[in-house]
VMD Tcl script that draws the C-alpha trace (Angstrom):
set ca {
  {-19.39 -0.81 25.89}
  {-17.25 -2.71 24.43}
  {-18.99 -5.22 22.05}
  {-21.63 -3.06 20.72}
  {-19.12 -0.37 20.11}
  {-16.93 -2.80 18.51}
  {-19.99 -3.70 16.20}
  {-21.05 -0.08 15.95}
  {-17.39 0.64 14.43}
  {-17.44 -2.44 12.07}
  {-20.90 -1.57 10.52}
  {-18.99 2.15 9.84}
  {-15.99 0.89 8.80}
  {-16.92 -2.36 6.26}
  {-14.02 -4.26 4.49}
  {-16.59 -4.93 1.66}
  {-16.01 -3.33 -1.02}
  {-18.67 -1.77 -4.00}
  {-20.35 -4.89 -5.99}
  {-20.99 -2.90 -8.78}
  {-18.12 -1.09 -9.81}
  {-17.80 0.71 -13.27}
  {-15.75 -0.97 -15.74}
  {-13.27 1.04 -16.20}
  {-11.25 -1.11 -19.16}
  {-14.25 -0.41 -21.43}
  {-13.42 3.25 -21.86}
  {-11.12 5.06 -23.87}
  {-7.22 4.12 -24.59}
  {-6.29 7.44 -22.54}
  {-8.16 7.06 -19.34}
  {-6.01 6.18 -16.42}
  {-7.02 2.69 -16.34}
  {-5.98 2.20 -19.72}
  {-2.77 3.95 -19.03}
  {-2.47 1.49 -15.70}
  {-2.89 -1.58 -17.97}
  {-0.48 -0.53 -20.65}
  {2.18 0.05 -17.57}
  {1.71 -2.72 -15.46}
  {2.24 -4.64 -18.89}
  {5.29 -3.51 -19.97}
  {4.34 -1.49 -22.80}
  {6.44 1.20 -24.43}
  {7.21 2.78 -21.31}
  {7.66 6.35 -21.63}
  {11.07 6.64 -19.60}
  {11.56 9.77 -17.14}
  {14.56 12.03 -17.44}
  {16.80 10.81 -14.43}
  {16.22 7.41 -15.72}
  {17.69 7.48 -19.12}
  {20.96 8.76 -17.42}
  {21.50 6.18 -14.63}
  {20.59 2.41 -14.82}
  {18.95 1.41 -11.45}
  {20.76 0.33 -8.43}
  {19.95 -3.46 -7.86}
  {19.29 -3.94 -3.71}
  {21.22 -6.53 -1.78}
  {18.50 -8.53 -0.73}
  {18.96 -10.84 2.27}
  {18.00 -14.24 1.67}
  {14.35 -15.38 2.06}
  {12.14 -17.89 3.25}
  {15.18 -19.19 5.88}
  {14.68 -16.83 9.02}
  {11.17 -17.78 10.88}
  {12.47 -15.97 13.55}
  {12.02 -12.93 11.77}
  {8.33 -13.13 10.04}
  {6.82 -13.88 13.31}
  {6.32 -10.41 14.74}
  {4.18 -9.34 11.37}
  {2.58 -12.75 11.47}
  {1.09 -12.01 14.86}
  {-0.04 -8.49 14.69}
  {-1.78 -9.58 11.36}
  {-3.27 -12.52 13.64}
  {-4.25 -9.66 16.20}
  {-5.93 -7.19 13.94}
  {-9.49 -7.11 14.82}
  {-10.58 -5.59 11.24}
  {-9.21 -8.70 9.58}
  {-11.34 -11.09 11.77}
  {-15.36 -11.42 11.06}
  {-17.43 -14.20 10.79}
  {-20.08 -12.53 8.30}
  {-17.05 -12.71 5.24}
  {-13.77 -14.99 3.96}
  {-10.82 -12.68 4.81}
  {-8.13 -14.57 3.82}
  {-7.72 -12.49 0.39}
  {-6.78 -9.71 2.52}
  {-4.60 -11.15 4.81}
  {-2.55 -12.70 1.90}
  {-1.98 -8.53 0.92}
  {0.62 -8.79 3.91}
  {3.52 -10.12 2.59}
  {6.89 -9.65 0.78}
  {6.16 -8.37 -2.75}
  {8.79 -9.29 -5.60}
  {8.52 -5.78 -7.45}
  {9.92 -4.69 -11.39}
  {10.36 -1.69 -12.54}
  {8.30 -0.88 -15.34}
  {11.13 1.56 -17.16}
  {13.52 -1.57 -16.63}
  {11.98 -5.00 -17.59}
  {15.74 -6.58 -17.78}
  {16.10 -5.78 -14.62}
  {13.47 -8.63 -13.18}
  {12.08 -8.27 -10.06}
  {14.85 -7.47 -7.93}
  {13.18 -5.13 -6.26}
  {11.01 -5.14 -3.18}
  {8.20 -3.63 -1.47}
  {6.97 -5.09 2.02}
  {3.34 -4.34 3.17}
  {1.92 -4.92 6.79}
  {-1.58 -4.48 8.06}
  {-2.42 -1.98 10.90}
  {-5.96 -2.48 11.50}
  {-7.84 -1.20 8.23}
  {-4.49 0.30 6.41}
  {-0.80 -0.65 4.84}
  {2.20 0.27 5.85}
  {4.79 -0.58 3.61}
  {8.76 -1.04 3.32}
  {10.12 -0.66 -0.51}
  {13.68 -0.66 -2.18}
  {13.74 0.40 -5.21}
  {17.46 0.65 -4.95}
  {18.90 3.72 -5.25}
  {15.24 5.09 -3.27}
  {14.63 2.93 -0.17}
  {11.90 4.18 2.54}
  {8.19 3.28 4.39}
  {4.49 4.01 2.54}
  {1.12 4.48 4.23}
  {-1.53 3.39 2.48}
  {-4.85 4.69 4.37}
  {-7.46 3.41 4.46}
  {-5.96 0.00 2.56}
  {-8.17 -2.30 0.04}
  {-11.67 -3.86 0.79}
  {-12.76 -7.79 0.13}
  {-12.86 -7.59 -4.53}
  {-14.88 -10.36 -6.44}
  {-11.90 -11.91 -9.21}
  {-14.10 -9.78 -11.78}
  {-13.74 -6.09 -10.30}
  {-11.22 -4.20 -11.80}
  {-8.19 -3.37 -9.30}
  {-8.86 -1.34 -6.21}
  {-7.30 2.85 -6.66}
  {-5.36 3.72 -3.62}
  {-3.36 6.37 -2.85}
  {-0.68 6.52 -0.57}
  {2.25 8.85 0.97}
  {6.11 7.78 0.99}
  {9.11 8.65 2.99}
  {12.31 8.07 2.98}
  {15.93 8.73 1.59}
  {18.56 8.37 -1.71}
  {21.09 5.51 -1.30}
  {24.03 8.46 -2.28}
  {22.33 10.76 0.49}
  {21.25 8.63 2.95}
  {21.68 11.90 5.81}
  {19.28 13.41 3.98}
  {15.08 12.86 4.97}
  {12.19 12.79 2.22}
  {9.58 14.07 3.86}
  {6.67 16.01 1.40}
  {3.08 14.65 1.70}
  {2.59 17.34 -1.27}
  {5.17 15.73 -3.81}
  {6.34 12.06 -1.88}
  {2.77 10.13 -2.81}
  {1.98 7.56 -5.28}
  {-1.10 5.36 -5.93}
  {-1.36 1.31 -6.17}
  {-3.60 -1.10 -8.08}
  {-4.36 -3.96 -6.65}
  {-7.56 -6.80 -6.28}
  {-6.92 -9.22 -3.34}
  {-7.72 -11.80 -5.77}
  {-5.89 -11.56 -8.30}
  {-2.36 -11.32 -6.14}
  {-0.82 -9.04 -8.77}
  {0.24 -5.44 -7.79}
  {1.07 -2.30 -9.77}
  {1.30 1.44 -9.36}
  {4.15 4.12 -9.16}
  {5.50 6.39 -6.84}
  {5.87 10.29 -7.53}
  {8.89 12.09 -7.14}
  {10.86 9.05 -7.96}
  {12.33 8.65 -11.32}
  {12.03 5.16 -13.65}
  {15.19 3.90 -12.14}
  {13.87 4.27 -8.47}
  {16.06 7.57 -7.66}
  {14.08 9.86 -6.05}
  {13.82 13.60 -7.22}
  {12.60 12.24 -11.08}
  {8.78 12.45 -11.60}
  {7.02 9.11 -11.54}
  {8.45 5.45 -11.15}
  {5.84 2.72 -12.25}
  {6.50 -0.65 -10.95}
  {4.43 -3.66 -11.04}
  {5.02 -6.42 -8.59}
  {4.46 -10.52 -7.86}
  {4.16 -11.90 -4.38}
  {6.97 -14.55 -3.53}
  {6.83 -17.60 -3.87}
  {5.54 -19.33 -0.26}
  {4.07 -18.60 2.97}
  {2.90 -14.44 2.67}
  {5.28 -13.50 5.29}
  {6.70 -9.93 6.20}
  {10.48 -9.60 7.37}
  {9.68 -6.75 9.58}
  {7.40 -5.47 12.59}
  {4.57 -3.54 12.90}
  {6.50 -1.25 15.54}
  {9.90 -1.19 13.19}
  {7.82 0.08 10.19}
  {5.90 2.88 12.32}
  {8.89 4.44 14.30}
  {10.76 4.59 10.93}
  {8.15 6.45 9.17}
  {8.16 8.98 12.60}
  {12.13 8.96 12.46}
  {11.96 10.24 8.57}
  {9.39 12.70 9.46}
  {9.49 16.71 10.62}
  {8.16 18.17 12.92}
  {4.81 19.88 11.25}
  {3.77 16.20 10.88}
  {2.04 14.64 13.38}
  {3.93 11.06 14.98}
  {2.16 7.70 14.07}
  {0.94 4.85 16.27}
  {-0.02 1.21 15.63}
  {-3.73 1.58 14.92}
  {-5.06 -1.58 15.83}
  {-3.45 -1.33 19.48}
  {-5.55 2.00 20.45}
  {-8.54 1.84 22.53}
  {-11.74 1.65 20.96}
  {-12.45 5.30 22.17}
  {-9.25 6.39 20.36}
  {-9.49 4.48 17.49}
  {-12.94 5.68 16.39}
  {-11.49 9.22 17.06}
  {-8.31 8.47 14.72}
  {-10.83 6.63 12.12}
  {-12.84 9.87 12.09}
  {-9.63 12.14 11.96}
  {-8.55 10.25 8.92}
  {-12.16 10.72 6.98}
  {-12.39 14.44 8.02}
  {-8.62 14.37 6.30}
  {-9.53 12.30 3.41}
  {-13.55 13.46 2.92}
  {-13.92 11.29 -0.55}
  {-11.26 8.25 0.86}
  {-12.34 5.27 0.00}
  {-14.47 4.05 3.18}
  {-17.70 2.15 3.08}
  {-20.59 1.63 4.84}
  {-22.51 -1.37 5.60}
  {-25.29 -1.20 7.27}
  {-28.53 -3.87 6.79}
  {-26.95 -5.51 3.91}
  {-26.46 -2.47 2.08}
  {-23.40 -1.09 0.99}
  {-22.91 2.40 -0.60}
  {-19.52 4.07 -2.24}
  {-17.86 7.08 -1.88}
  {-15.06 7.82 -4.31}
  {-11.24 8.20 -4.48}
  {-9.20 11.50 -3.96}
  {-5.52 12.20 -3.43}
  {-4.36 12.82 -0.34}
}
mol new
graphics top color blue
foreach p $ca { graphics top sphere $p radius 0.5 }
foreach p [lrange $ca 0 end-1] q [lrange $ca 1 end] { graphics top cylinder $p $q radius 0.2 }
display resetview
């Protein structure tokens, strides 16, 4: 069973992503794209509330790039995950998504990119660690992004947050209705953006959005944490009406086309492909 399953479930579950893709720069100055591009930019941002009355909180960052030791837990579940290994396409584009992300706040351009945001693959999604400072928590980004040509315009995805405020760290965000957010990203052009809801322009959560763009740093794309870490946090921060998480590239192939299908019953219009033959077909992008 196993290999033609295995092939079975990779024809479902491509990592290619639509090659013709609408353009979405070409339309008007307030569709969200144009709005993404204007943010990610640094251009007039319109600042929230709770952000005009605090600055931000700037992280105390551990020093990178010195402690091997550390990146090699993320380095070899990303070496394990079966979705990122096929002979058919180059995959290194999306393995380079797994790494430590230097990340600015969009409401706070003096500020730099003190900020951080760490994202791990887990067979075909992200999880992610950020500090934004006074905001600090894990994101799930499911499914994650597909193989982009340098001209598409940045992959949509949505994604959940939890986590909890630096001056009430007792204190558990935990909302799939209001703790969400959405990221922009190509694999090719290693530039990030987004923002997170419920989290105000200087990163304290309980404001309305947060936009953020981010850079990869500088070096080897390595990830100071573990798969494992990342998952039993996001379990620890959540209640009990939510379900717990496991690693999803370590299930059985039995229970990982069940938790694949869970997901798209979920998430009807996520943004999975087919490939099948050499054709590929797109659904489009909801919330969660």
């Amino acid at each position: 069973m196993a290999a033609g399953a295995m092939n079975r479930l990779k024809r479902r579950r491509s990592r290619w992503k639509p090659k013709h893709s609408v353009n979405n720069r070409t339309h008007s100055r307030n569709h969200k794209w144009g709005l993404v591009l204007r943010k990610t930019e640094g251009r007039a941002p319109v600042r929230s509330v709770l952000a005009t009355g605090q600055p931000p909180i700037i992280p105390n960052i551990p020093p990178e790039g010195r402690r091997r030791g550390v990146y090699e837990a993320a380095m070899e579940s990303r070496e394990a995950n079966s979705w990122l290994k096929d002979n058919q396409y180059n995959l290194d584009q999306l393995k380079t998504v797994q790494c430590t992300w230097q990340t600015q706040l969009v409401d706070f351009l003096d500020t730099g990119y003190a900020f951080r945001i760490y994202l791990l693959w887990d067979y075909d999604r992200l999880w992610g660690v950020f500090n934004l400072g006074h905001t600090k928590g894990v994101l799930l980004v499911d499914p994650g992004p597909r193989v982009s040509s340098s001209s598409d315009d940045p992959q949509q995805l949505s994604f959940l947050w939890r986590g909890v405020r630096a001056d009430d760290p007792n204190t558990y965000i935990c909302d799939n209705s209001i703790a969400k957010g959405e990221i922009w990203l190509n694999p090719c052009h290693r530039r990030l953006g987004g923002y997170f809801d419920y989290i105000a322009g200087n990163g304290m959560a309980g404001g309305d959005r947060c936009y953020f763009r981010a850079r990869p740093r500088f070096g080897p794309p390595v990830v100071p944490y573990s798969l494992k870490d990342v998952v039993d946090e996001w379990d620890e921060y959540g209640s009990s009406k939510y379900a717990r998480e496991e690693i999803r590239q370590n299930l059985s192939l039995d229970d990982l086309d069940a938790d694949l299908r869970k997901r798209d019953r979920r998430r009807p219009m996520s943004a999975v492909w087919d490939f099948h033959k050499g054709h590929t077909s797109a659904v489009g992008f909801s919330g969660p």
